[in-house]
N, CA, C and O atoms as a Tripos MOL2 file, in Angstrom:
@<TRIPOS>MOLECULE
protein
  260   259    65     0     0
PROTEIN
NO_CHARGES

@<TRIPOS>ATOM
      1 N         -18.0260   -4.9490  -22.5570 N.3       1 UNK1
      2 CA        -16.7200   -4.3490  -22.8360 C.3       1 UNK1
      3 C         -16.3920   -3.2640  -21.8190 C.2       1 UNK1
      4 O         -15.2610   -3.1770  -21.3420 O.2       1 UNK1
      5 N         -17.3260   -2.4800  -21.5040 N.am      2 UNK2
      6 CA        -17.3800   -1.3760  -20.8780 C.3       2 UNK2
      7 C         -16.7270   -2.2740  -19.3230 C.2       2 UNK2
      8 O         -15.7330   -1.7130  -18.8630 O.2       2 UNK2
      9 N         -17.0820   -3.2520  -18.7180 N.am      3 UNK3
     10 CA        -16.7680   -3.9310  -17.3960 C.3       3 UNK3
     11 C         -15.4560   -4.2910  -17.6050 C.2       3 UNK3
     12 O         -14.6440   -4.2710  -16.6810 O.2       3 UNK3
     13 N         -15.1630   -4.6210  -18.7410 N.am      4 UNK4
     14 CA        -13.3790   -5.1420  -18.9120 C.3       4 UNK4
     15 C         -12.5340   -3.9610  -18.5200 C.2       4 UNK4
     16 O         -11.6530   -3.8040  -17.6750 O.2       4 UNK4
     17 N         -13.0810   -3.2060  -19.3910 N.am      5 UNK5
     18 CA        -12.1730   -1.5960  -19.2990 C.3       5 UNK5
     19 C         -12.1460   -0.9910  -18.1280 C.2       5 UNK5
     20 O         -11.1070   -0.3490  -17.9710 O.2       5 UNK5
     21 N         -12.7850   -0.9510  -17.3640 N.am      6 UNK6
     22 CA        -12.9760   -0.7640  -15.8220 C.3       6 UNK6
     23 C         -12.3740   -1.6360  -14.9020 C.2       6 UNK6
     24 O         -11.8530   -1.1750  -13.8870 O.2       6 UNK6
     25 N         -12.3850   -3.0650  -15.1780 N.am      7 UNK7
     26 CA        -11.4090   -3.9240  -14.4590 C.3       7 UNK7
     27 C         -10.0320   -3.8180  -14.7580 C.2       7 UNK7
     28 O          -9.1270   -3.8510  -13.9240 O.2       7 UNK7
     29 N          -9.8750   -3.6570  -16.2860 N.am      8 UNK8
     30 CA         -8.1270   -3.1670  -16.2220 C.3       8 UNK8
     31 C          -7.7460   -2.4000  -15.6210 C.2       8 UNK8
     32 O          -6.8280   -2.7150  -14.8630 O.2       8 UNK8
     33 N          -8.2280   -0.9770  -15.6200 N.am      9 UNK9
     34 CA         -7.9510    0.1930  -15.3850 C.3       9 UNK9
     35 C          -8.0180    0.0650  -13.5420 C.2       9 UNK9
     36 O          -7.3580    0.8780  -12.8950 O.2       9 UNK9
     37 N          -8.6280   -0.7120  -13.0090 N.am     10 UNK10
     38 CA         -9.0940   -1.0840  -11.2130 C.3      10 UNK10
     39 C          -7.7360   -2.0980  -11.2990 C.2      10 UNK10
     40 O          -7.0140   -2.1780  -10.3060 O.2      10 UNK10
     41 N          -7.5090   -2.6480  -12.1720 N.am     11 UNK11
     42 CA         -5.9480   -4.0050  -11.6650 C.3      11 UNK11
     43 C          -5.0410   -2.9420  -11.9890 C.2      11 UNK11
     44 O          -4.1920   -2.7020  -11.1310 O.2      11 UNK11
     45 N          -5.0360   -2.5530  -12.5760 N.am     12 UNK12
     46 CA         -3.5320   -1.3030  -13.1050 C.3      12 UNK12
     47 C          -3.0760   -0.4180  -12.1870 C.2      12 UNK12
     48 O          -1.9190   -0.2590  -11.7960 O.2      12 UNK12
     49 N          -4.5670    0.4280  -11.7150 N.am     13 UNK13
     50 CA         -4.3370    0.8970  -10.3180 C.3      13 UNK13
     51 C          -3.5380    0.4080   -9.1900 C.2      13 UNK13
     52 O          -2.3790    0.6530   -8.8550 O.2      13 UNK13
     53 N          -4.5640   -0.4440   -8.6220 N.am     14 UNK14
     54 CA         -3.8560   -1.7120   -7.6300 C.3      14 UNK14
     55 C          -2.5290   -2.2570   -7.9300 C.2      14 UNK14
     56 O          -1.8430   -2.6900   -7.0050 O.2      14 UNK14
     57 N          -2.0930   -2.2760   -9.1750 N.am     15 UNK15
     58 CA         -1.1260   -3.1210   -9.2960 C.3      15 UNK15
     59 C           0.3270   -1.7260   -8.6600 C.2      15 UNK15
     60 O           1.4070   -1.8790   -8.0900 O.2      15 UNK15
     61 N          -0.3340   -0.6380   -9.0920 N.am     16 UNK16
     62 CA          1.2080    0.4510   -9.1940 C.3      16 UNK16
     63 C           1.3210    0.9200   -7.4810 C.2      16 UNK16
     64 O           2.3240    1.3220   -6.8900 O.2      16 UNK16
     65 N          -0.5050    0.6480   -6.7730 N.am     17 UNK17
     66 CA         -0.1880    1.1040   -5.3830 C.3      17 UNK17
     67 C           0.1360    0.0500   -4.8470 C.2      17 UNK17
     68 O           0.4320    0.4330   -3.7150 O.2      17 UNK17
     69 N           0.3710   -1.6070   -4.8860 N.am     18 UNK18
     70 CA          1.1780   -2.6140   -4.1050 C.3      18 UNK18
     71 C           2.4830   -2.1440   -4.6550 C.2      18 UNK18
     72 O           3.2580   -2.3310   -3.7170 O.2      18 UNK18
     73 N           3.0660   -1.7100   -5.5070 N.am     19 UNK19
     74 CA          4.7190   -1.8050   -6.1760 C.3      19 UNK19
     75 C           5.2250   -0.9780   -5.8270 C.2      19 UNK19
     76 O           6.4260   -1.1120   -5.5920 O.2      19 UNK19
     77 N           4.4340    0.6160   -5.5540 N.am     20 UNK20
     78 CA          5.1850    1.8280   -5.0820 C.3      20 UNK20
     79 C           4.8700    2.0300   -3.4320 C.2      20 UNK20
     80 O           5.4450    2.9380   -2.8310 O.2      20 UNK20
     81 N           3.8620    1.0720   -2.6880 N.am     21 UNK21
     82 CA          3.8340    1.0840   -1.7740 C.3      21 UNK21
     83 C           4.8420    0.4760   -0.8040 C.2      21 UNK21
     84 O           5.4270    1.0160    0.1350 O.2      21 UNK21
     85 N           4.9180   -1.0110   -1.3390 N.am     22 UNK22
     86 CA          6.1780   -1.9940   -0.9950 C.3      22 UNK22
     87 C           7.6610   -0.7650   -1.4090 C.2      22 UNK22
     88 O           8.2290   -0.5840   -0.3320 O.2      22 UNK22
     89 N           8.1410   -0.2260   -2.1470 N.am     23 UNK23
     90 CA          8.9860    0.3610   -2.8960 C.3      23 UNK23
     91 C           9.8830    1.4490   -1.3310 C.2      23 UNK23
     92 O          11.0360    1.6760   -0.9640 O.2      23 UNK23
     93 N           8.4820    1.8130   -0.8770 N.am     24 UNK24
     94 CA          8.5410    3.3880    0.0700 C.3      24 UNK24
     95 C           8.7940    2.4250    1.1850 C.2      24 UNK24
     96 O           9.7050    2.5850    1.9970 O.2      24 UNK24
     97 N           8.0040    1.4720    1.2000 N.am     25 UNK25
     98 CA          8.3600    0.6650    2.9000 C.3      25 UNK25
     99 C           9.7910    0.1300    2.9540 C.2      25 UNK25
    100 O          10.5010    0.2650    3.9510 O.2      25 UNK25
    101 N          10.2480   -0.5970    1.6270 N.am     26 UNK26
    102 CA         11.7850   -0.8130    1.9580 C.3      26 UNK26
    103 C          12.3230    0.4120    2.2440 C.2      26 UNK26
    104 O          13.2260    0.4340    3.0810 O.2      26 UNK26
    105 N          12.0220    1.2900    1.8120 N.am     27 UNK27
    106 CA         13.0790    2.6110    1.6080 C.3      27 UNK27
    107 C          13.1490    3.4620    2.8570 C.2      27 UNK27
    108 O          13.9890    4.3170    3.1370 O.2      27 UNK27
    109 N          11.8030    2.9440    3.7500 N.am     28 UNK28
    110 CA         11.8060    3.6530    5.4440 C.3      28 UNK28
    111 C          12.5970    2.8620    6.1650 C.2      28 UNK28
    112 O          13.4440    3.2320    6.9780 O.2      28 UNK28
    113 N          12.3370    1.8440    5.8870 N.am     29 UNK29
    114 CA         12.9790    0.3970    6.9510 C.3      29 UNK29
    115 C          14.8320    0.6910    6.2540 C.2      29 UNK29
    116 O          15.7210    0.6950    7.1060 O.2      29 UNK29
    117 N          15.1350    0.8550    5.1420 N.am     30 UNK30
    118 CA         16.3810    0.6320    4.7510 C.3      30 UNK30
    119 C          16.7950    1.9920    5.3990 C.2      30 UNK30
    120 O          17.4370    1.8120    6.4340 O.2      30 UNK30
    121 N          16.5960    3.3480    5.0630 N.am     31 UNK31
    122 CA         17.2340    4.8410    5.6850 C.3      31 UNK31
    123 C          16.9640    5.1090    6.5330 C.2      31 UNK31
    124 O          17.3720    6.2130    6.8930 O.2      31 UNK31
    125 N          16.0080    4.2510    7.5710 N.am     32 UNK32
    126 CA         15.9250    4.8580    9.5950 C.3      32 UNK32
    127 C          16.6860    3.0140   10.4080 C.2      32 UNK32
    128 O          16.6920    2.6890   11.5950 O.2      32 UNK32
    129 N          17.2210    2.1930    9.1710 N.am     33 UNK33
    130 CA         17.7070    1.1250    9.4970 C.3      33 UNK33
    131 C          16.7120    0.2460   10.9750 C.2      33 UNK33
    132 O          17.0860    0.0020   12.1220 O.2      33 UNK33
    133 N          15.5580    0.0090   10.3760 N.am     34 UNK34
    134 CA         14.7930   -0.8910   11.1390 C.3      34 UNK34
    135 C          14.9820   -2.0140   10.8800 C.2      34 UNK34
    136 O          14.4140   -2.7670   11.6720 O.2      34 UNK34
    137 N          15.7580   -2.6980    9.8030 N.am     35 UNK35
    138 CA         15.6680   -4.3450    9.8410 C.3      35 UNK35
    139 C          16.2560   -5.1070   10.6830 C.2      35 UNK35
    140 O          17.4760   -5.2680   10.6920 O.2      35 UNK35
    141 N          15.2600   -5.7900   11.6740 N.am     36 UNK36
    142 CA         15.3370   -6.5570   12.8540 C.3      36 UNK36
    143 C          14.9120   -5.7840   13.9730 C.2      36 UNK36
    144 O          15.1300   -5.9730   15.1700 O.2      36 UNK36
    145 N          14.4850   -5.1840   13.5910 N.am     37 UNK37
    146 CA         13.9400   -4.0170   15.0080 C.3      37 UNK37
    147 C          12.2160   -4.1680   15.3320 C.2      37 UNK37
    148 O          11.5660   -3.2610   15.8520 O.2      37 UNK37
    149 N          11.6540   -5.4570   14.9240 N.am     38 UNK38
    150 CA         10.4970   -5.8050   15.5860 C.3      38 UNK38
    151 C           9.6180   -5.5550   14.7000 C.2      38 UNK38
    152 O           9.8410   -6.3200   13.7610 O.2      38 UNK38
    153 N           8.4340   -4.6780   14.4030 N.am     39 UNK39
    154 CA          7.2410   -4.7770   14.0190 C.3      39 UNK39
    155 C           6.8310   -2.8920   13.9180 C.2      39 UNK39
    156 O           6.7810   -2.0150   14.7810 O.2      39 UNK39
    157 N           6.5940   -2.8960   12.3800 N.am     40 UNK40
    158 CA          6.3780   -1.6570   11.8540 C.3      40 UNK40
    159 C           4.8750   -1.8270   11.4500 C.2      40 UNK40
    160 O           4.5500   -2.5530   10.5110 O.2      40 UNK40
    161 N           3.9430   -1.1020   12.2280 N.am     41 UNK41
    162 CA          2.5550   -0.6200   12.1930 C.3      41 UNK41
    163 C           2.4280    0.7270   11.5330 C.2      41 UNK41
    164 O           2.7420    1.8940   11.7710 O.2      41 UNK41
    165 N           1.4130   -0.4430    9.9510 N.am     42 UNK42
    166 CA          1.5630    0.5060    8.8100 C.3      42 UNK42
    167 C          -0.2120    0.9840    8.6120 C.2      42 UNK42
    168 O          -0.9920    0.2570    9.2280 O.2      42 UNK42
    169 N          -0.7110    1.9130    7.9600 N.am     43 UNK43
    170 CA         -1.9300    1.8740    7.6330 C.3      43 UNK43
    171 C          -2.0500    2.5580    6.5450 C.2      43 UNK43
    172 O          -1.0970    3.3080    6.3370 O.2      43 UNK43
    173 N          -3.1170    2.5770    5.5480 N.am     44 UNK44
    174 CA         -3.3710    2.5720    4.0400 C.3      44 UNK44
    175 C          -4.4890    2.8180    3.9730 C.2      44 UNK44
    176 O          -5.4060    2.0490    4.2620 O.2      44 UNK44
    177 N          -4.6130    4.2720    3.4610 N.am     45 UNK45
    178 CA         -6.0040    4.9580    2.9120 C.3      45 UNK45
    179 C          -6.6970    5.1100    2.1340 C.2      45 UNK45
    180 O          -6.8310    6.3070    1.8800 O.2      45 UNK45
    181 N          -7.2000    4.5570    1.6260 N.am     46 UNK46
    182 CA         -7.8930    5.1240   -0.1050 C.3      46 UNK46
    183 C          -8.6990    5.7140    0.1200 C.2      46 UNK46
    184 O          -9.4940    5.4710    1.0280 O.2      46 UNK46
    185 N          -8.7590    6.9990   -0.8910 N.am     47 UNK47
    186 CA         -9.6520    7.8230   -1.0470 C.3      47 UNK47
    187 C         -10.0430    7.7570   -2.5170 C.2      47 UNK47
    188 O          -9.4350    7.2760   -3.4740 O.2      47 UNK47
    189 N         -11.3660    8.4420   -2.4310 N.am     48 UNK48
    190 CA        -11.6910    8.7430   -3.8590 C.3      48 UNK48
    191 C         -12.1000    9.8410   -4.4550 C.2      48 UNK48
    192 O         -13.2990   10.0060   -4.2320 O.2      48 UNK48
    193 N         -11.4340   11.0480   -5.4160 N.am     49 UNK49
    194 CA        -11.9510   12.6720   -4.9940 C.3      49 UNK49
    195 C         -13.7190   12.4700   -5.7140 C.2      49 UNK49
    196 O         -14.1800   11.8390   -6.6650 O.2      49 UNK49
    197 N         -14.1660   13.1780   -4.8940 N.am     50 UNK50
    198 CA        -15.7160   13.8010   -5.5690 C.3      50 UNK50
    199 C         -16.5170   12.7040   -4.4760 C.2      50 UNK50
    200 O         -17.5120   13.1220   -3.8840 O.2      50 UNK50
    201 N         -15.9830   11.1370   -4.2170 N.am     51 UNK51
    202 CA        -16.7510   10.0740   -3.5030 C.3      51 UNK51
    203 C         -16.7150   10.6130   -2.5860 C.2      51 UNK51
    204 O         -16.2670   11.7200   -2.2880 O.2      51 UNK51
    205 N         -17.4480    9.4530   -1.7670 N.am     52 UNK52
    206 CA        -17.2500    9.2240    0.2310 C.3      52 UNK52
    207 C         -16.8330    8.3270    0.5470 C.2      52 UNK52
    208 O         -17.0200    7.9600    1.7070 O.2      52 UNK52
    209 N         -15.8170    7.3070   -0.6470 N.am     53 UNK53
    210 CA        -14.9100    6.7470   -0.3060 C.3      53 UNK53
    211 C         -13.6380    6.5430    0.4950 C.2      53 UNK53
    212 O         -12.5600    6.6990   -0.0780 O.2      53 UNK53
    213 N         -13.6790    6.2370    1.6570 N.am     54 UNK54
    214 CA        -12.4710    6.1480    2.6060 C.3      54 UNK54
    215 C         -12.4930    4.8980    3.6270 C.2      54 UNK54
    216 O         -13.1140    4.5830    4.6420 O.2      54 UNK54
    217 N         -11.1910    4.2030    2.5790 N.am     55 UNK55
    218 CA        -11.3960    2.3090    3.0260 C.3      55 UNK55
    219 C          -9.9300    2.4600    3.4580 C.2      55 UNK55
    220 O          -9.0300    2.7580    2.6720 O.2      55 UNK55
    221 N          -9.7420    2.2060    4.9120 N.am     56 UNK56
    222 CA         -8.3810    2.3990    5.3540 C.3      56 UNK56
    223 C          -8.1750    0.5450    6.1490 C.2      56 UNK56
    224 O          -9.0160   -0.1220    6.7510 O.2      56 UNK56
    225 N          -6.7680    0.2230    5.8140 N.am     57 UNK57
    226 CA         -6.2000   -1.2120    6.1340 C.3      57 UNK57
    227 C          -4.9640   -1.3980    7.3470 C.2      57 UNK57
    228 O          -3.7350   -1.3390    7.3070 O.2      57 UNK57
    229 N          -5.5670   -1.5490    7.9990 N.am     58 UNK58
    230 CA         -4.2990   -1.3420    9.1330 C.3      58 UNK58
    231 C          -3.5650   -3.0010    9.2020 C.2      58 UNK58
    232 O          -4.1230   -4.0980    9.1640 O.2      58 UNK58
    233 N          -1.9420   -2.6020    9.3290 N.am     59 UNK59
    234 CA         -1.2050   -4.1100    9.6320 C.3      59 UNK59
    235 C          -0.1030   -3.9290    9.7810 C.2      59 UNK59
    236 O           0.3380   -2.7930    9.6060 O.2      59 UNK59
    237 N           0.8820   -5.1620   10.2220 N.am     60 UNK60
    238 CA          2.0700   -5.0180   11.2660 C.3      60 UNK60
    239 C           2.8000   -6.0250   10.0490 C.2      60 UNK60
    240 O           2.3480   -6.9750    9.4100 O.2      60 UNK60
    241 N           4.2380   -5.3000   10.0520 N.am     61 UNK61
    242 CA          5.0070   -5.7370    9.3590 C.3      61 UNK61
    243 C           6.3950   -6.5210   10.2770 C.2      61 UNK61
    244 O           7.2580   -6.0900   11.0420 O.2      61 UNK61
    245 N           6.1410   -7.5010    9.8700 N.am     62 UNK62
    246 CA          7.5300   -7.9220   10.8320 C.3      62 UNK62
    247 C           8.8020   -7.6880   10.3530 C.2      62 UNK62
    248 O           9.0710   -7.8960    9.1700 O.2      62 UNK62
    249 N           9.5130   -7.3290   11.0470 N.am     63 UNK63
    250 CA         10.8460   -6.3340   10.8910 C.3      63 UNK63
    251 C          12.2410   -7.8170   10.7810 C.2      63 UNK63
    252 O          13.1870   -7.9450   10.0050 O.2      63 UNK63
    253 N          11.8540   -8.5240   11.7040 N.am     64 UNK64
    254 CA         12.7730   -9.7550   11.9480 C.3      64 UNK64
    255 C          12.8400   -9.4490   13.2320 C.2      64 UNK64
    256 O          12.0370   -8.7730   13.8750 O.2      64 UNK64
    257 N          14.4390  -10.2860   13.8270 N.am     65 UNK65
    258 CA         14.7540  -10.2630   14.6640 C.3      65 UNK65
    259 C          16.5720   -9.9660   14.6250 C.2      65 UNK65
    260 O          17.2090   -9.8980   15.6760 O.2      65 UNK65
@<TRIPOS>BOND
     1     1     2 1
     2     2     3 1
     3     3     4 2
     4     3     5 am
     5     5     6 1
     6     6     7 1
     7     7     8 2
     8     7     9 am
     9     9    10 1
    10    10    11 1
    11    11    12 2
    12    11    13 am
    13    13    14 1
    14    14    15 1
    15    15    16 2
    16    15    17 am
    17    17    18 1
    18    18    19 1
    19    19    20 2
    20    19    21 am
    21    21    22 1
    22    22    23 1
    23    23    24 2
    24    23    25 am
    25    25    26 1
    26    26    27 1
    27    27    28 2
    28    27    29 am
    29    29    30 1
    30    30    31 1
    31    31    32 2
    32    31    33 am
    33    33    34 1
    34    34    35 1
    35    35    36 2
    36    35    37 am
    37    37    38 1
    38    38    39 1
    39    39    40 2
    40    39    41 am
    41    41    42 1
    42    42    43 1
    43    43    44 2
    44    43    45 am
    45    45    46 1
    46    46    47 1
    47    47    48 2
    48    47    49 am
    49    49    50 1
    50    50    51 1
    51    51    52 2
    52    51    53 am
    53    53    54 1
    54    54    55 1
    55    55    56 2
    56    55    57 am
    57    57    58 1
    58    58    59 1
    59    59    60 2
    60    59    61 am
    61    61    62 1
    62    62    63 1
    63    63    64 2
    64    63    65 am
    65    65    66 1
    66    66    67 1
    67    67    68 2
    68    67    69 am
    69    69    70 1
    70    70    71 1
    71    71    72 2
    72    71    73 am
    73    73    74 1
    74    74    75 1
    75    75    76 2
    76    75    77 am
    77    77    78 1
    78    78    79 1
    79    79    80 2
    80    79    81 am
    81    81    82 1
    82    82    83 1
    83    83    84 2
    84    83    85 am
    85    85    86 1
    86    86    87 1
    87    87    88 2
    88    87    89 am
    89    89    90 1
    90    90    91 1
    91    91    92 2
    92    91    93 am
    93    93    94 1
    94    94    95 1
    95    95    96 2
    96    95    97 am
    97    97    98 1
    98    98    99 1
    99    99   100 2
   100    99   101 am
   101   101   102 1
   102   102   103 1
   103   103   104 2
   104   103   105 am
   105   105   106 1
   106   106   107 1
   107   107   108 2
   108   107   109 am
   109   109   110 1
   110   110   111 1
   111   111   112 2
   112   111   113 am
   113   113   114 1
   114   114   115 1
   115   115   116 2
   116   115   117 am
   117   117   118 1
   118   118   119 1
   119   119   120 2
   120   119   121 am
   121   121   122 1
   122   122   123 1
   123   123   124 2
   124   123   125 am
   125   125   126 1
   126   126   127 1
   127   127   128 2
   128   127   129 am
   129   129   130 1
   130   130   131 1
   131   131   132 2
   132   131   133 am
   133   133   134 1
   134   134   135 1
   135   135   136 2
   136   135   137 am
   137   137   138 1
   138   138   139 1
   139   139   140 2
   140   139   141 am
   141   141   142 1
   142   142   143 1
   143   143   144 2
   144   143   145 am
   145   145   146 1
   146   146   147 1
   147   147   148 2
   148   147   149 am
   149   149   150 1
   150   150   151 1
   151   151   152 2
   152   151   153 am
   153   153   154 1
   154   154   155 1
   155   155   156 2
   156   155   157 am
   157   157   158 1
   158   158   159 1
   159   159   160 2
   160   159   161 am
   161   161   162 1
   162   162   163 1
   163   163   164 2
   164   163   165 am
   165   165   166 1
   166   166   167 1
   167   167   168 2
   168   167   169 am
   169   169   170 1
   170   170   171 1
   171   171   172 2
   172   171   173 am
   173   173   174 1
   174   174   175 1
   175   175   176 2
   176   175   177 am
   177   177   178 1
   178   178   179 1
   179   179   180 2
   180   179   181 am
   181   181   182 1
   182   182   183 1
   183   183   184 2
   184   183   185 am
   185   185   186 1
   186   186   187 1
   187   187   188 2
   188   187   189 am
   189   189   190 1
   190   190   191 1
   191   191   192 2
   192   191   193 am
   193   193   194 1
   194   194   195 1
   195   195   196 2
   196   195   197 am
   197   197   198 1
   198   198   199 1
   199   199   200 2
   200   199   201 am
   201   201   202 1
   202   202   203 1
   203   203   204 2
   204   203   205 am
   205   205   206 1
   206   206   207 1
   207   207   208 2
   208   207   209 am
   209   209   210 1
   210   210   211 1
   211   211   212 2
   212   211   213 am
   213   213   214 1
   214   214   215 1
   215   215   216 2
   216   215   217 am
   217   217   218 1
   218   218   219 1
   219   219   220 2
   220   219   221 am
   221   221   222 1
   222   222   223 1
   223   223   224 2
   224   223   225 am
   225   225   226 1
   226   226   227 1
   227   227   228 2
   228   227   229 am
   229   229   230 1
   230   230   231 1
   231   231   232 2
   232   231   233 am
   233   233   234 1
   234   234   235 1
   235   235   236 2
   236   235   237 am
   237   237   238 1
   238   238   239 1
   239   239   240 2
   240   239   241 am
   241   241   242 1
   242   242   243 1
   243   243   244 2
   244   243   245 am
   245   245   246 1
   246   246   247 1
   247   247   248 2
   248   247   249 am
   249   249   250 1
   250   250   251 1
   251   251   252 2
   252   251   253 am
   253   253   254 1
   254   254   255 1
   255   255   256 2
   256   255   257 am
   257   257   258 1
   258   258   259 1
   259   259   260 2
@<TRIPOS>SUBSTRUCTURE
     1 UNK1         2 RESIDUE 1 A UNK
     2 UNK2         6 RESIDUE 1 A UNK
     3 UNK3        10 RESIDUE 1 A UNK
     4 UNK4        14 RESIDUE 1 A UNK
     5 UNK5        18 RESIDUE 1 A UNK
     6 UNK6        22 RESIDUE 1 A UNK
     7 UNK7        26 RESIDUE 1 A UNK
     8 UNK8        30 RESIDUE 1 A UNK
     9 UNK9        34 RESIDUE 1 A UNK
    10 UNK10       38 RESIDUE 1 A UNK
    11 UNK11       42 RESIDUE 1 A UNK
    12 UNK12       46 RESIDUE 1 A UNK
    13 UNK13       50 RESIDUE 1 A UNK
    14 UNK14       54 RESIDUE 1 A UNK
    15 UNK15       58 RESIDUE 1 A UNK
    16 UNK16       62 RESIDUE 1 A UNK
    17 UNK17       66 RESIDUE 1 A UNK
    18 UNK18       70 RESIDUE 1 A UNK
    19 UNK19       74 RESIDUE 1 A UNK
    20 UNK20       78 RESIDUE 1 A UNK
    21 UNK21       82 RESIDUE 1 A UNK
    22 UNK22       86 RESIDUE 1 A UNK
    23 UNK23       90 RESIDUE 1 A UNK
    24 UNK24       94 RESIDUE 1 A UNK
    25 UNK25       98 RESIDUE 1 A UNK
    26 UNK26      102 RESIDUE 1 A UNK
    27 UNK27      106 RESIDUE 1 A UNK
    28 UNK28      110 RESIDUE 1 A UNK
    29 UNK29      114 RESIDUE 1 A UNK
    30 UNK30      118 RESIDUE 1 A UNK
    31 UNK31      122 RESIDUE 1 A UNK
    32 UNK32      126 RESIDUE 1 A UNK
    33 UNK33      130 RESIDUE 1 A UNK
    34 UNK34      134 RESIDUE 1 A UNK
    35 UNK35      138 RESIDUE 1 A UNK
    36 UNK36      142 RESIDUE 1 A UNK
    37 UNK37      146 RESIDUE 1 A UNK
    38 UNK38      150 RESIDUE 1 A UNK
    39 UNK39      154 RESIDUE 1 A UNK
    40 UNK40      158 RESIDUE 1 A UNK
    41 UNK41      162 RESIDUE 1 A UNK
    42 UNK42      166 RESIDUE 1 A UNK
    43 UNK43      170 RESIDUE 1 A UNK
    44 UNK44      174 RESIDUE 1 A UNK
    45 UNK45      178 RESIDUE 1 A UNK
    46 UNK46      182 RESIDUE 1 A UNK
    47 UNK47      186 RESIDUE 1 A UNK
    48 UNK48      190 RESIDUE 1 A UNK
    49 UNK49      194 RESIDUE 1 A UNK
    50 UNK50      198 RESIDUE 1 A UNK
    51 UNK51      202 RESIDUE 1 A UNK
    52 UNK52      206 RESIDUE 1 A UNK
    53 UNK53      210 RESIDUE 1 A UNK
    54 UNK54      214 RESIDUE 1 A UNK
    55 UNK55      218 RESIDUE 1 A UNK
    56 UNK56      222 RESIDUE 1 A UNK
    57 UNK57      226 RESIDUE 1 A UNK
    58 UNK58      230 RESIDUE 1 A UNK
    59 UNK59      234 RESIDUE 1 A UNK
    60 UNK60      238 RESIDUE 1 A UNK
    61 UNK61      242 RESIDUE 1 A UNK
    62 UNK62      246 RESIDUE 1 A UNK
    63 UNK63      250 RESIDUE 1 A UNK
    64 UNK64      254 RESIDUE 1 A UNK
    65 UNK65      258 RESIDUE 1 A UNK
């Protein structure tokens, strides 16, 4: 039980930093008006306080053309 409760609580997480992450990227690309302006190089940090957790994801968003 104890592993369920820990996996919800790990998908719940994940789930609110893909929704508010995607959320902020439209909202840069929509108010500095980048759509079609090529390729936005993004990167993503997780930390964890008290850990020595620091898992960072680097990637290129295509803008269009």
């Amino acid at each position: 039980m104890e592993n369920e409760t820990f996996n919800l609580s790990l998908r719940r997480f994940l789930k609110e930093v893909g929704i508010s992450s995607q959320q902020e990227i439209e909202r840069v690309v929509r108010e500095h008006k980048l759509a079609g302006q090529g390729t936005l190089k993004v990167r993503m940090v997780l930390t964890a306080d008290g850990t020595d957790l620091r898992h960072e994801v680097r990637g290129n968003i295509d803008l269009g053309s």
